[in-house]
DSSP file (Angstrom, degrees, kcal/mol; ACC not computed):
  #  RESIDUE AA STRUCTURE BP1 BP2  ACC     N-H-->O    O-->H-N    N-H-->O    O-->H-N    TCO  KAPPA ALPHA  PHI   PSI    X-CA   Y-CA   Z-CA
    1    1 A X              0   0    0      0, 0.0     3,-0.0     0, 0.0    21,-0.0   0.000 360.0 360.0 360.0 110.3  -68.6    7.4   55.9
    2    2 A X     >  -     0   0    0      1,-0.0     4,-0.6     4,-0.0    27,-0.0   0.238 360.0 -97.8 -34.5-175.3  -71.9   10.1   56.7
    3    3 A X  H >> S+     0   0    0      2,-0.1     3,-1.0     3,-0.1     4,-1.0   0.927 125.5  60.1 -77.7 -69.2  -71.8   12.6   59.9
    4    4 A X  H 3> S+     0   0    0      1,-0.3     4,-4.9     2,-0.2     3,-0.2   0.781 107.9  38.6 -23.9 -63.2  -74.1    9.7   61.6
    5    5 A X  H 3> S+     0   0    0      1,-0.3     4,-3.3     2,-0.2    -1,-0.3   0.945 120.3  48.4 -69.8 -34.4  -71.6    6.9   61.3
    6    6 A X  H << S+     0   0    0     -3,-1.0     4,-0.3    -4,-0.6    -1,-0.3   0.815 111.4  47.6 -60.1 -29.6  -68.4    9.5   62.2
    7    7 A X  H  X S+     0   0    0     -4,-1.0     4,-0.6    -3,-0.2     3,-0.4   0.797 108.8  58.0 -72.0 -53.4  -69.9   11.0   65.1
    8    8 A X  H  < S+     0   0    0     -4,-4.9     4,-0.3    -5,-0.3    -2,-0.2   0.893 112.0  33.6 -51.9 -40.3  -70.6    7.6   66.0
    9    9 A X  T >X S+     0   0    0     -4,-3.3     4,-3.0     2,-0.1     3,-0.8   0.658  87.2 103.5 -88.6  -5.5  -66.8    6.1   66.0
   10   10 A X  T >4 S+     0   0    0     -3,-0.4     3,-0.6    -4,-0.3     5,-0.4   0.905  84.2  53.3 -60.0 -72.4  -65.1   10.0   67.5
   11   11 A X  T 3X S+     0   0    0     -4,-0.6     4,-1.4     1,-0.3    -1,-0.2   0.649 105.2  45.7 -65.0 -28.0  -64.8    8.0   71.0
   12   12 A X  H <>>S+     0   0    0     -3,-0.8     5,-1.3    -4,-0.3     4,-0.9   0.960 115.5  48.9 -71.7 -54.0  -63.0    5.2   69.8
   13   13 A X  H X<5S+     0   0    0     -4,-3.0     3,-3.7    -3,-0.6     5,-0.3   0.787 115.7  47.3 -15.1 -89.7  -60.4    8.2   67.6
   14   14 A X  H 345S+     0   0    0     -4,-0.3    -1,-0.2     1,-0.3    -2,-0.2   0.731 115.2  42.2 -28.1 -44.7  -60.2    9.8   70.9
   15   15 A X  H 3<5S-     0   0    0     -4,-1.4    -1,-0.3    -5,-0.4    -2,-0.2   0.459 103.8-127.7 -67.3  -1.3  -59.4    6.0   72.7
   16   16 A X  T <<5S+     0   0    0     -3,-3.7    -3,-0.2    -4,-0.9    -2,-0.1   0.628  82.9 118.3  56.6  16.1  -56.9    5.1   69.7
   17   17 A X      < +     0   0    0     -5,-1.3    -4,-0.2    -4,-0.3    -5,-0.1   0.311  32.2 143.1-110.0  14.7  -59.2    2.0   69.6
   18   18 A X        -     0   0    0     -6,-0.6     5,-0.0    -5,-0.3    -9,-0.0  -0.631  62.5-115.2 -79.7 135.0  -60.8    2.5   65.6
   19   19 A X        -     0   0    0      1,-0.1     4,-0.2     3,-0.1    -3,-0.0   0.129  34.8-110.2 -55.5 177.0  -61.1   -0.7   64.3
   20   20 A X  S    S+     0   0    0      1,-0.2     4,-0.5     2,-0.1     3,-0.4   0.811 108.2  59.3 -67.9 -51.9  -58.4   -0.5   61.2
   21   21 A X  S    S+     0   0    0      1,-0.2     4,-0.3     2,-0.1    -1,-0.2   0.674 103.6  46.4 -57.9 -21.1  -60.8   -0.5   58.4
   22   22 A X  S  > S+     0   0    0      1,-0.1     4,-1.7     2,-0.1     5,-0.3   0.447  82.5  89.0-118.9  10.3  -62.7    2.6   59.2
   23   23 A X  H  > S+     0   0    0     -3,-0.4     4,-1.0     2,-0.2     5,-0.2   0.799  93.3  51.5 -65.8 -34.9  -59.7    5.0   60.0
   24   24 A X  H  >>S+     0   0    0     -4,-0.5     4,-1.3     1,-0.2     5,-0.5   0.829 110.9  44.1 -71.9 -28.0  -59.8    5.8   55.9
   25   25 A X  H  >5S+     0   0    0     -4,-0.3     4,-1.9     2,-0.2     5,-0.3   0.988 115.9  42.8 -90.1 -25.7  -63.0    6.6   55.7
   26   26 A X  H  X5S+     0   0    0     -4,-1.7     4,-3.7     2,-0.2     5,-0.3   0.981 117.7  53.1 -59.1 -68.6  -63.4    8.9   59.2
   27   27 A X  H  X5S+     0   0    0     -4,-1.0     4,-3.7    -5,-0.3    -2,-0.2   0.784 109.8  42.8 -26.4 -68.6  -60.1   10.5   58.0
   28   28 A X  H  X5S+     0   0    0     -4,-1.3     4,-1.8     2,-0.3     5,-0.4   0.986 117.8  50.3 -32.2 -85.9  -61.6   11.3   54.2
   29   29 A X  H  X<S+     0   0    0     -4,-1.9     4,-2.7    -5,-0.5    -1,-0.2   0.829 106.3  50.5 -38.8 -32.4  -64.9   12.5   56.0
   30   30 A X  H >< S+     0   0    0     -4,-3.7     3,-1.7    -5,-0.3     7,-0.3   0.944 111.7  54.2 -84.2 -65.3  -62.9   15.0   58.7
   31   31 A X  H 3< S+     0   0    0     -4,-3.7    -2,-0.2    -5,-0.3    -1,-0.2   0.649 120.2  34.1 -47.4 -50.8  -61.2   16.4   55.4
   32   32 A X  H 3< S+     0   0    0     -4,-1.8     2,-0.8    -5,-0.1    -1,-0.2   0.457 104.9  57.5 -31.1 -47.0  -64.5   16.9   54.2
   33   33 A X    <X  -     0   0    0     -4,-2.7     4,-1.6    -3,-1.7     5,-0.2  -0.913  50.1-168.9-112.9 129.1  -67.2   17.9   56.6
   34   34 A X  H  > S+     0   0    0     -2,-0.8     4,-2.6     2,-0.2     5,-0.3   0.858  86.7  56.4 -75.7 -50.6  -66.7   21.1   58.6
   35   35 A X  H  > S+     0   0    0      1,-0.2     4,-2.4     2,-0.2     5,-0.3   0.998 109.2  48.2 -68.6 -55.2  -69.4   20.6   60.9
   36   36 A X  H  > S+     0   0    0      1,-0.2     4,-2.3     2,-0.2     3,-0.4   0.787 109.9  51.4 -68.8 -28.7  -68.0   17.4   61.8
   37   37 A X  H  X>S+     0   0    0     -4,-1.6     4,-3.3    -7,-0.3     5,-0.6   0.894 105.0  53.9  -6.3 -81.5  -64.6   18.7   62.3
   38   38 A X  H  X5S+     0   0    0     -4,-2.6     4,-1.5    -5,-0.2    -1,-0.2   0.915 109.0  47.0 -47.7 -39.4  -65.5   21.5   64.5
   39   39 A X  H  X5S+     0   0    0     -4,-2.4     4,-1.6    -3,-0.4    -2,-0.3   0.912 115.8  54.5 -99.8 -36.9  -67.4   19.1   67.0
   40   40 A X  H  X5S+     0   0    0     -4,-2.3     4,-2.3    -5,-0.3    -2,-0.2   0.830 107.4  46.4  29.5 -80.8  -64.1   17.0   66.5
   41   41 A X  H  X5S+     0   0    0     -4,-3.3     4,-3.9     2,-0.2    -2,-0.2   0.901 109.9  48.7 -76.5 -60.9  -62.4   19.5   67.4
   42   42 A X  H >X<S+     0   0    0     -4,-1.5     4,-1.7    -5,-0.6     3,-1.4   0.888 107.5  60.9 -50.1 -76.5  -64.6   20.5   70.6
   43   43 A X  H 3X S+     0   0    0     -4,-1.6     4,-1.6     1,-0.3     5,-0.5   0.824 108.5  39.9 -20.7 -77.7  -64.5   16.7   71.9
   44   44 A X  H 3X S+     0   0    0     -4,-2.3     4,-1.7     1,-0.3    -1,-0.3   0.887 108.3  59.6 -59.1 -24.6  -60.7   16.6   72.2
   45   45 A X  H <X S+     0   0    0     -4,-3.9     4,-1.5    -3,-1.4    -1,-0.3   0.973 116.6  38.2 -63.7 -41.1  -60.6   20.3   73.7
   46   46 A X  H  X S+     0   0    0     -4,-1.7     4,-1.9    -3,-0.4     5,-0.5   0.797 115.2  54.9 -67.9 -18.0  -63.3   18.5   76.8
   47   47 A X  H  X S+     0   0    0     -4,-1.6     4,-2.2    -5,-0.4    -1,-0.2   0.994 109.1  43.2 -70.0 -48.8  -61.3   15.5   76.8
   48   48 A X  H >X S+     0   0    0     -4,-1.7     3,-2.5    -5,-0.5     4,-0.9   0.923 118.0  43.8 -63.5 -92.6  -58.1   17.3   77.4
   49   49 A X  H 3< S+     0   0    0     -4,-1.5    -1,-0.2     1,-0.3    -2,-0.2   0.561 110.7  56.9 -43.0 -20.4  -59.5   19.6   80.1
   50   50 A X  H >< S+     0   0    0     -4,-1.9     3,-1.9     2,-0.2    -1,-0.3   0.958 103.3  53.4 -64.2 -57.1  -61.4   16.7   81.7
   51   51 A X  H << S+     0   0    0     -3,-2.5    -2,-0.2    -4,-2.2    -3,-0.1   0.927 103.7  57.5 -65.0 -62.4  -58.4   14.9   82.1
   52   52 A X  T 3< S+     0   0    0     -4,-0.9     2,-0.4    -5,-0.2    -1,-0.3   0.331  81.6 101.0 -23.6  -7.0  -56.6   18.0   83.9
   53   53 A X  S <  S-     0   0    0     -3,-1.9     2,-0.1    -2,-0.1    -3,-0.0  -0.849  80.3-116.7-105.3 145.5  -59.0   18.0   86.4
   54   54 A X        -     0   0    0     -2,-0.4     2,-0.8     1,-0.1    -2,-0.1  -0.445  28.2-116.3 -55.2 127.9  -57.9   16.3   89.8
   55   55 A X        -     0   0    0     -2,-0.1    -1,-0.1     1,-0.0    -2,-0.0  -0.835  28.3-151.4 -67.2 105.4  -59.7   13.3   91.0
   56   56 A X        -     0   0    0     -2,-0.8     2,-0.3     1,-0.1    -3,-0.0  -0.077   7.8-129.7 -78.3 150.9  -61.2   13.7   93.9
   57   57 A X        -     0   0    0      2,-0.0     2,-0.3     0, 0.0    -1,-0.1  -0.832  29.2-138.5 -93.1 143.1  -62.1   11.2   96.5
   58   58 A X        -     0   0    0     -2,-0.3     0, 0.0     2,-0.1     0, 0.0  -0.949  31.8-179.2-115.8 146.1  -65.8   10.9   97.9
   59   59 A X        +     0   0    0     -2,-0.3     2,-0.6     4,-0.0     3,-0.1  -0.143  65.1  93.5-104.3  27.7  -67.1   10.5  100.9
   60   60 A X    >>  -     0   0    0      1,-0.2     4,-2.5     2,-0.0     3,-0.6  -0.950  61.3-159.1-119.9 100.9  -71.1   10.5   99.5
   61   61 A X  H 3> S+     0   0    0     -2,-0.6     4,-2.1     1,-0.2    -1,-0.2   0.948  90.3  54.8 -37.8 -63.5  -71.5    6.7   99.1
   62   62 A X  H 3> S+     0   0    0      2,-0.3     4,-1.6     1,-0.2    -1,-0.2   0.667 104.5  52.4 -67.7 -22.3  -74.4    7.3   96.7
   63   63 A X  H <> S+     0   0    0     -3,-0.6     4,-2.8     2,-0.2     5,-0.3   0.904 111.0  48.6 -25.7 -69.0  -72.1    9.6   94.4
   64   64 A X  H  X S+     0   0    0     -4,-2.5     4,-2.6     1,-0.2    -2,-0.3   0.848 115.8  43.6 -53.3 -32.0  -69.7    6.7   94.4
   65   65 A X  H  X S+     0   0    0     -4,-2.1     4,-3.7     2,-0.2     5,-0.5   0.951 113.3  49.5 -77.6 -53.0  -72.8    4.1   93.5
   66   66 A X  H  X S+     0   0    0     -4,-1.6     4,-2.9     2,-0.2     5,-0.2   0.978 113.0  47.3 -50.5 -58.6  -74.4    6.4   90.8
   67   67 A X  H >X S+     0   0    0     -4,-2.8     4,-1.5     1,-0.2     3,-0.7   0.981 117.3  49.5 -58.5 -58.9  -70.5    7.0   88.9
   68   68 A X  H >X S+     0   0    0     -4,-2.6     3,-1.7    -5,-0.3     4,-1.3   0.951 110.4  45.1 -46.6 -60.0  -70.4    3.1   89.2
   69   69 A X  H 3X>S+     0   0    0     -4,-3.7     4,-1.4     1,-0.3     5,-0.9   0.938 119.8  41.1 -44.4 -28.3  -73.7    2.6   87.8
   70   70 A X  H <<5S+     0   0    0     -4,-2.9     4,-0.3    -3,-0.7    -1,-0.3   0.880 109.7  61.2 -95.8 -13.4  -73.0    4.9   85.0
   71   71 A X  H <X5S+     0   0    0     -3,-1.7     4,-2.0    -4,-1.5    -2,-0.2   0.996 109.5  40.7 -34.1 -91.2  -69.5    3.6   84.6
   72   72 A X  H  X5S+     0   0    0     -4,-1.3     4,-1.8     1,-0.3    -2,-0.2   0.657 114.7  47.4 -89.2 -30.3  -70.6    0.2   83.8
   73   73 A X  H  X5S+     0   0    0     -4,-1.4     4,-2.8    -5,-0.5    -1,-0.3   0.911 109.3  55.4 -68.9 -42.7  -73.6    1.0   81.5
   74   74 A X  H >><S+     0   0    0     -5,-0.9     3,-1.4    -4,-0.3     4,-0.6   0.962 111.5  45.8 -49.3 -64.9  -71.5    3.4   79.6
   75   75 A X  H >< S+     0   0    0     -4,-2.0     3,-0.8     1,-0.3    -1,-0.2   0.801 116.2  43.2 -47.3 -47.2  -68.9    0.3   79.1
   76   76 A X  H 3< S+     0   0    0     -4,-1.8    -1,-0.3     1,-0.2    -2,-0.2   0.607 111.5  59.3-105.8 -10.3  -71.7   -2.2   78.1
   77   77 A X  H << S+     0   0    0     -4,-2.8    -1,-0.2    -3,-1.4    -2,-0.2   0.495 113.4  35.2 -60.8 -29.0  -73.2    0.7   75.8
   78   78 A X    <<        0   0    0     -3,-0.8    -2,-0.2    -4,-0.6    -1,-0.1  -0.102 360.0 360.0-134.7  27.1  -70.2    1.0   73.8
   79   79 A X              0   0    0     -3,-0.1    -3,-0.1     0, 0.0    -2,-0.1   0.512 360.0 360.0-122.6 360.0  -69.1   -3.0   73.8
């Protein structure tokens, strides 16, 4: 596995949802590449703190329409 193709699968890591077959070869690569490590590493530090943050209710309709919109492309982006 390159940096391309690892960079590419870190959201599924984070999601527990890498396929079975490519968990040796990300693994092998994070022993390996530093850079990609470190940005790794940075991803789970937002991910964590993201999660920590309260969810808020809105009252700005068009807030709520935009997160949908960007919701559901994000999902069909990554299916």
């Amino acid at each position: 596995m390159n940096c391309r193709e690892a960079i590419d699968v870190m959201d599924h890591v984070l999601d527990d949802t890498l396929e079975p077959d490519l968990r040796p070869g990300f693994r092998e690569h994070m022993t390996i590449c530093v850079p990609c490590r470190t940005y790794f590493d940075q991803l789970q530090i937002t991910v964590k703190a993201l999660r920590r943050l309260p969810r808020e209710e809105s009252d700005n309709p068009r807030r709520d329409a935009l997160l949908d919109e960007f919701t559901q492309k994000f999902k069909r982006d990554n299916e």
